[in-house]
C-alpha positions in Angstrom: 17.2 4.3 -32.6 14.0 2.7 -33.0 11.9 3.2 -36.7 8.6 3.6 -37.2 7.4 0.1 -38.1 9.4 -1.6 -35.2 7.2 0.7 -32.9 4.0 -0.4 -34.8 4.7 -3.6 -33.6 5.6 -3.2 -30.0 2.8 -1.0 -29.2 0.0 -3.2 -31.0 1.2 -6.4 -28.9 0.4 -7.5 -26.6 14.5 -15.8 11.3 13.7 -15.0 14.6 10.9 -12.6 14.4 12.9 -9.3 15.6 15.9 -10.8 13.3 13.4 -10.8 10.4 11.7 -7.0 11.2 14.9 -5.9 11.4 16.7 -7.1 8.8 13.2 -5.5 6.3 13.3 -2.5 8.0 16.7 -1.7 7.7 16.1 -2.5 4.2 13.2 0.0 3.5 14.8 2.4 5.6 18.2 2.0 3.0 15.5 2.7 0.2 14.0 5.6 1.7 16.9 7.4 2.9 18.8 6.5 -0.5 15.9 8.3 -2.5 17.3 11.5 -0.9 20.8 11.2 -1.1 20.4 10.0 -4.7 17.8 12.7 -5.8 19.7 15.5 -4.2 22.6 14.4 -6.3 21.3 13.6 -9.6 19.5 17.1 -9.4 22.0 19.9 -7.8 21.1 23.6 -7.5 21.9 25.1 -10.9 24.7 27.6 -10.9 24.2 31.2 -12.5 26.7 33.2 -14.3 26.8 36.6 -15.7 25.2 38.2 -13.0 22.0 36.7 -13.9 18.9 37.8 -11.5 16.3 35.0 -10.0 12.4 36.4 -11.2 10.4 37.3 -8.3 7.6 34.4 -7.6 4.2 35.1 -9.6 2.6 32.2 -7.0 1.8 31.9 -3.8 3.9 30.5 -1.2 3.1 27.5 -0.5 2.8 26.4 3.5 5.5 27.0 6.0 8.5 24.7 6.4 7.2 24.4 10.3 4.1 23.0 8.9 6.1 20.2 8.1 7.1 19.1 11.6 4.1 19.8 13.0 2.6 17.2 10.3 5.1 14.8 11.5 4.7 15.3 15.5 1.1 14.7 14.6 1.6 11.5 13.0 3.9 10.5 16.0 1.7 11.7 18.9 -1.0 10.2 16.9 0.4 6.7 16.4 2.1 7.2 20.1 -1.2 7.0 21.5 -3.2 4.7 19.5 -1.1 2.2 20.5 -0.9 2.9 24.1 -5.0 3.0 23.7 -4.7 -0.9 22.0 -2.2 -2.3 24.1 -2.0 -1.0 27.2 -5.7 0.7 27.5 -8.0 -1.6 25.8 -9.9 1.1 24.8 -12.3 1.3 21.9 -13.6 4.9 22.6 -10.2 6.0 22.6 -9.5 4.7 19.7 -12.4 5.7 18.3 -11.6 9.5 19.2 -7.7 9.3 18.2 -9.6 8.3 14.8 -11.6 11.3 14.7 -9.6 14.0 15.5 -7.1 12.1 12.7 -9.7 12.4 10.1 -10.4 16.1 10.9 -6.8 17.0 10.4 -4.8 14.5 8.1 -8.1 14.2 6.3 -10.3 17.2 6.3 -7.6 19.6 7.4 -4.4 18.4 5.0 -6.8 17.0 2.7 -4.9 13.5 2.9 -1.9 14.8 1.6 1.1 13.5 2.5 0.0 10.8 3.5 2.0 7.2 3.7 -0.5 5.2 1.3 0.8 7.5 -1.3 4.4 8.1 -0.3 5.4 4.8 -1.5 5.2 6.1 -4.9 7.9 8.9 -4.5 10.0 7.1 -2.5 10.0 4.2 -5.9 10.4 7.1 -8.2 13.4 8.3 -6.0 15.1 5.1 -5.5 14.9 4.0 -9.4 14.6 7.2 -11.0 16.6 10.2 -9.0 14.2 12.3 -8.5 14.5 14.6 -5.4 12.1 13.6 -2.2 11.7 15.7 0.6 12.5 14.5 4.1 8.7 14.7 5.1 7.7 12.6 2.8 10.2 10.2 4.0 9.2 10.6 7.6 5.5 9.5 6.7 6.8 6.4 4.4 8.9 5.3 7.1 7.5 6.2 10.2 4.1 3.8 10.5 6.5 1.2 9.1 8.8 1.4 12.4 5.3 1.4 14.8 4.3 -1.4 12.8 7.6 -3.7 13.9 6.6 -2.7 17.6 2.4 -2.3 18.1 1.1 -3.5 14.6 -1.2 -2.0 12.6 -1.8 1.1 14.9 -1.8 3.2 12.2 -4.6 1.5 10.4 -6.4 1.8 13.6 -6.7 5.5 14.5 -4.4 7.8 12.2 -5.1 6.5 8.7 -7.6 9.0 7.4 -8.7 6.9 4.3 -9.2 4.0 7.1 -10.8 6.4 9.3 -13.9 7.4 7.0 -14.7 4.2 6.3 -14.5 3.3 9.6 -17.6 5.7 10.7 -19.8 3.8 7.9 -19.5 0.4 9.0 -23.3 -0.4 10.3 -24.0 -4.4 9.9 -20.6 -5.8 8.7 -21.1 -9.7 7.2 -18.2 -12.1 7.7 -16.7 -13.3 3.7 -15.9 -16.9 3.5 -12.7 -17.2 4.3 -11.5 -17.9 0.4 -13.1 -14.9 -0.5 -11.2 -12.7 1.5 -7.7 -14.8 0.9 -8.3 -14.2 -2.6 -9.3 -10.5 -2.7 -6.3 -10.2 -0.2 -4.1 -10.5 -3.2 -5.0 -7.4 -5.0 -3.5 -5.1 -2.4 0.1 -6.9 -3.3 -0.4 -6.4 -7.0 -1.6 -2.9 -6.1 1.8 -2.0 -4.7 3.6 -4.0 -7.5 2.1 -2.1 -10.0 2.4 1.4 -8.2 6.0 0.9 -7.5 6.7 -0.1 -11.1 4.8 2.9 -12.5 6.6 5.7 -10.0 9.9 3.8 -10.7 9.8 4.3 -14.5 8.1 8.1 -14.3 5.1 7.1 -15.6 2.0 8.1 -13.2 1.5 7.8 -9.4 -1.7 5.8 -10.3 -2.5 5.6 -5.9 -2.9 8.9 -5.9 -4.7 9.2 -8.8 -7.5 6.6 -8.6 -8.0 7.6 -4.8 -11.6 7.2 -4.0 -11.8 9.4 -1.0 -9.3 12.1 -1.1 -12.2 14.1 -3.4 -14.0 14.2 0.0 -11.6 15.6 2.1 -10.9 18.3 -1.1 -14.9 19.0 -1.3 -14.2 18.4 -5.1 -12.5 16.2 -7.7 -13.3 13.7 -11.0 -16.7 12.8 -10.8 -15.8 9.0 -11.7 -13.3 8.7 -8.1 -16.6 10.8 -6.3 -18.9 8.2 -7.4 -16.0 5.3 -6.7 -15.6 6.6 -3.1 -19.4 6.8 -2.6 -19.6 3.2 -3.9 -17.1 2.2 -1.4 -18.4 4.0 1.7 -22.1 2.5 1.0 -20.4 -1.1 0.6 -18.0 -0.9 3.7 -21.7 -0.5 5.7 -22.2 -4.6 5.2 -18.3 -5.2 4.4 -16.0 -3.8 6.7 -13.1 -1.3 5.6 -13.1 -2.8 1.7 -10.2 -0.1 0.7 -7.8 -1.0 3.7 -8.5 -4.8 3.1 -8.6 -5.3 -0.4 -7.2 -2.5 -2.1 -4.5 -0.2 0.2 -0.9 -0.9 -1.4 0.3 0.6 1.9 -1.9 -2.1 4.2 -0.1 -5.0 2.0 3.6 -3.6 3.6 2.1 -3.3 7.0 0.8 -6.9 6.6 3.8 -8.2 6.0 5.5 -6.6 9.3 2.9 -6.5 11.5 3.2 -10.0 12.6 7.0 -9.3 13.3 5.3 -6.7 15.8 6.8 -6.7 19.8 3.5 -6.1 21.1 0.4 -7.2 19.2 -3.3 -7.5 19.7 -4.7 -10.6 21.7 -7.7 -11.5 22.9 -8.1 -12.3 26.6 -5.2 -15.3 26.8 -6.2 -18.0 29.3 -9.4 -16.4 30.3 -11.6 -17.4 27.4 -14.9 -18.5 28.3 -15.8 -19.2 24.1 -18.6 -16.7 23.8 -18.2 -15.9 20.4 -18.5 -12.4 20.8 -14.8 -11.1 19.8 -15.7 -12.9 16.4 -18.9 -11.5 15.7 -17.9 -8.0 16.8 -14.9 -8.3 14.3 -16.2 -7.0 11.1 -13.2 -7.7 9.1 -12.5 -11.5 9.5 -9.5 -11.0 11.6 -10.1 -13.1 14.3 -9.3 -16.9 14.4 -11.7 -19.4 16.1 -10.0 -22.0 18.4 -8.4 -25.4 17.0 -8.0 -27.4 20.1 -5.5 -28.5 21.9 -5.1 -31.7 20.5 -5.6 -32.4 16.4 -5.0 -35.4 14.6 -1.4 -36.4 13.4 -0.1 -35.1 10.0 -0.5 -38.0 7.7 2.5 -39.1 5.1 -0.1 -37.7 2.0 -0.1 -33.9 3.5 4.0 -34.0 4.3 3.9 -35.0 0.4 1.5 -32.1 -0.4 3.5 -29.8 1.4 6.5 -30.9 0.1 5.6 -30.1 -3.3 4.4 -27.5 -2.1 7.5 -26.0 -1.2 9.0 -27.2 -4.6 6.4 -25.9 -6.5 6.8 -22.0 -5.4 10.1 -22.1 -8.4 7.7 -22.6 -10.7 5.1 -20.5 -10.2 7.7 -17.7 -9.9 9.2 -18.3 -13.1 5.8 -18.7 -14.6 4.8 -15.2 -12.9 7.8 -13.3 -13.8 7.3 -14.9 -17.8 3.7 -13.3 -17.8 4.6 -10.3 -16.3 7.6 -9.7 -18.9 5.2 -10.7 -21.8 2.6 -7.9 -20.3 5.2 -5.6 -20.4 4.5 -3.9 -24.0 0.8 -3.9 -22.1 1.8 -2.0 -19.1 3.4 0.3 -21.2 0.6 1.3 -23.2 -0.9 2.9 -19.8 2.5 5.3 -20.2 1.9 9.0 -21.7 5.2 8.6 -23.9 3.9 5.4 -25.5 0.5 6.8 -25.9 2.3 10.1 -28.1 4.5 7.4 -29.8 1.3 5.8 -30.8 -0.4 8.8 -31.7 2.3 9.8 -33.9 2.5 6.8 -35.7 -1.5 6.5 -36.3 -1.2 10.1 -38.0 1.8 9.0 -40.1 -0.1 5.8 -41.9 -3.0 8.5 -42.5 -5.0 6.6 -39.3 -5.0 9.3 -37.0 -8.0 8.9 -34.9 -10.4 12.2 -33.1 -8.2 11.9 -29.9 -4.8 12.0 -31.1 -5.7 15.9 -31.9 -3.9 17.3 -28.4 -1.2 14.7 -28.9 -0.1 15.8 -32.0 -0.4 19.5 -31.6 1.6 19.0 -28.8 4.6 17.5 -31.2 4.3 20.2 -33.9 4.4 23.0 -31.0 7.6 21.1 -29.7 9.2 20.5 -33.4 9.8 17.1 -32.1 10.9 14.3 -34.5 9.0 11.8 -34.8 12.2 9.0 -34.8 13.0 11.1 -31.4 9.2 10.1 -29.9 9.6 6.4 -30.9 13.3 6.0 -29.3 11.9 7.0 -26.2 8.7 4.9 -26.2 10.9 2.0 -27.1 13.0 3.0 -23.8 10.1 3.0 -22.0 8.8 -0.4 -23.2 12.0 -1.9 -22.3 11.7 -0.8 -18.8 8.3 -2.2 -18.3 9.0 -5.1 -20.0 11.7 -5.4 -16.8 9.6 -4.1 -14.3 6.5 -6.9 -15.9 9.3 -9.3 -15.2 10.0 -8.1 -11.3 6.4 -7.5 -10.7 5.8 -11.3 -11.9 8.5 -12.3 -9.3 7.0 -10.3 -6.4 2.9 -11.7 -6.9 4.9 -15.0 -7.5 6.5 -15.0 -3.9 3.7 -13.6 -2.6 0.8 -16.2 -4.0 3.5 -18.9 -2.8 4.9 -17.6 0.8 0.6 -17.6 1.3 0.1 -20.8 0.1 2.8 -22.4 2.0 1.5 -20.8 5.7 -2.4 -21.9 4.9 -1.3 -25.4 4.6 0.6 -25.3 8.1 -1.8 -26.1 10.9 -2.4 -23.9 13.4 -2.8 -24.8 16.6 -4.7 -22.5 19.2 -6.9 -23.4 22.3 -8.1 -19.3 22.3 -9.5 -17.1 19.7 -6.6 -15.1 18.2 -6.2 -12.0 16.1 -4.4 -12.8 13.2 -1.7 -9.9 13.4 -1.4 -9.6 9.5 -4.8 -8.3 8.8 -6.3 -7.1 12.1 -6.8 -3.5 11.9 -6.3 -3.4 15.5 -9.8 -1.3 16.1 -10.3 -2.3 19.5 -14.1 -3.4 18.9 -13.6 -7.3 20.1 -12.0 -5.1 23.8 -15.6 -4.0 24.2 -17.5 -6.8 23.8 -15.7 -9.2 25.6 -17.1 -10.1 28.7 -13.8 -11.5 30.1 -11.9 -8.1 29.8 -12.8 -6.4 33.0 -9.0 -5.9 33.7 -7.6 -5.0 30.6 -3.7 -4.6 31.9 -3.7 -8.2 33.3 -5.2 -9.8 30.4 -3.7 -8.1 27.6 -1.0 -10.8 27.3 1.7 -8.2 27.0 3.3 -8.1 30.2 6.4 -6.6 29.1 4.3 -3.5 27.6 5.6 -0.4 29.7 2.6 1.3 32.1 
């Protein structure tokens, strides 16, 4: 059991591609469906005795059970035909309408709740806590996962309602420099990182919480996430989607599986006459110009770069994971049972400041000790100092897996859609003058009709 000075201190320091998609799907889909076996074990149905008698409810019931499916056939027959519209179609007014009538009902309707951005944060808190998850929340985790492995990003396209409101504000998008948007690429990563670690140690669902649109679709919230969301919509006139791009924890998972996708976007194959116009109308940066057929040979100083490349990515992982563990104590600080710990302690050297009031009524209405309160900030403090550790590893992998790929020429006598952060919006369809028969020139011939 942890005393009061060694608190003091800790808180004041500070494949083939199918192969692949398969092999990470089966893995998230182990994840999610072990969150409800494990949370409807750790937490069984208490057992009364004695005759005891179960209070009638003094709430409301919430919505229907059916409501649930209906939620779920939605996001299906949602997803369903955005990609049929994408793929098959080549259609940006249908897309453009299976994104409407998704933002009046996942959005304005269900007031973006549940929703898949956020679901990663129960399905964490599940897996590495117990808690109980319910099988809808599950179903929206998984299910834009599985569309991903098979039509990319469709989701993102038309059904995403946070994607969907920023979608109707883009006016005069500007293209980033390229090391721009690799860089603020990276935050989405850390983003998840950081939410997983906080849902697995019970701390907050921070995605949730620093939403910046969801006060919308409520008509009310925290002034600070109105004025956030506002902020973002007025941006994402001039900089396309800013949220999905350099912020959505959930786009960073579809980013990684969408290039495993069966069926992904392209851009009229072997009839491209070079206009241009599919890279203009792309106001994301997701569209690679042409390299040329033929390129110079790879010297015997960039097979040395990329060789030490390669051995390099050790490094910066260990590195990572050391700065992560060290930010542990850090990352815990954010966490409501350090934050009493702290306040307890401040009060105890006679330092207590204005804001520790509610903190420390809260302990003399629960007769807590105060050795009890510093035990279990110390627990907690040991787990981030873990999860610092792990989250180091992840950005580590992450940073090096990208720089690896950048320094591998890519070779390409078409513009191409690069399938990791298109959006699949179906804007480049319309302006291309080349498309006039979009089922022979889609490039997926193996797409059913």
């Amino acid at each position: 059991m942890k005393t009061r000075p060694q608190i003091e201190h800790d808180c004041r320091t500070g494949a083939p591609r199918a192969g692949v998609g398969m092999t990470l799907l089966a893995g998230l889909l182990l994840l999610a469906f072990t969150a409800v076996a494990w949370g409807e074990e750790r937490f069984p149905p208490p057992e009364f005795r004695s005759g005891h008698q179960i209070p009638e409810t003094q709430l409301s019931a919430g919505r229907a059970a059916v409501w649930a499916y209906v939620d779920v056939a939605v996001l299906g027959l949602a997803m369903g035909a955005a990609a049929y519209l994408i793929h098959k179609r080549r259609s940006r007014a249908g897309v453009f309408a299976v994104m409407a009538l998704s933002l009046a009902y996942f959005g304005f309707w269900r007031q973006g709740c549940v929703c898949p951005i956020g679901s990663v944060q129960n399905v964490s808190q599940a897996v590495f806590g117990g808690v109980a998850i319910p099988w809808v929340v599950v179903a929206f985790f998984v299910m834009p996962l599985v569309v991903a492995l098979i039509a990319g990003r469709v989701f993102c396209a038309g059904v995403c309602p946070l994607g969907a409101i920023q979608d109707v504000f883009v006016w005069k998008p500007v293209q980033l420099p390229r090391w721009i948007d690799a860089g603020l690429g990276l935050f989405p990563y850390a983003y998840l990182g950081l939410a997983v670690l906080m849902a697995a140690v019970g701390s907050d669902y921070i995605i949730c919480r620093y939403d910046p649109f969801v006060g919308f679709f409520r008509m009310s919230g925290p002034g600070q996430m109105l004025f956030l969301g506002a902020i973002l919509l007025v941006a994402g006139m001039f900089v396309g989607r800013i949220y999905c791009r350099f912020i959505c924890p959930y786009g960073a998972l579809l980013a990684i599986l969408s290039p495993l996708a069966k069926w992904r976007v392209s851009i009229t194959p072997s009839k491209c006459i070079d206009c241009r116009l599919c890279e203009k109308a792309c106001p994301f940066g997701a569209i690679h110009p042409p390299t040329g057929a033929r390129q110079p040979r790879i010297g015997n100083g960039e097979r040395k770069r990329f060789a030490a490349l390669l051995l390099c990515g050790p490094l910066l992982i260990g590195a990572l994971a050391w700065a992560g563990h060290r930010a542990g104590p850090a990352l815990a600080g954010m966490d409501a049972r350090v934050m009493l710990a702290e306040a307890v302690d401040r009060s105890e050297l006679g330092k207590a400041l204005a804001t520790d009031k509610d903190w420390l009524d809260a302990v003399a209405q629960s007769g807590r000790e105060g050795a009890d309160i510093y035990a279990e900030a110390g627990v907690v403090q040991k787990r981030f100092a873990v999860g610092g550790a792990w989250l180091g590893v992840w950005m580590g992998l992450i940073i090096w897996i990208k720089l690896v790929f950048s320094a591998v020429r890519r070779r390409s006598g078409d513009y191409t859609a690069d399938s990791g952060n298109c959006l699949a919006c179906a804007r480049c369809f319309r302006l291309c003058p080349a498309d006039a028969n979009p089922s022979s020139i889609t490039g997926n011939k193996d797409l059913p009709a």
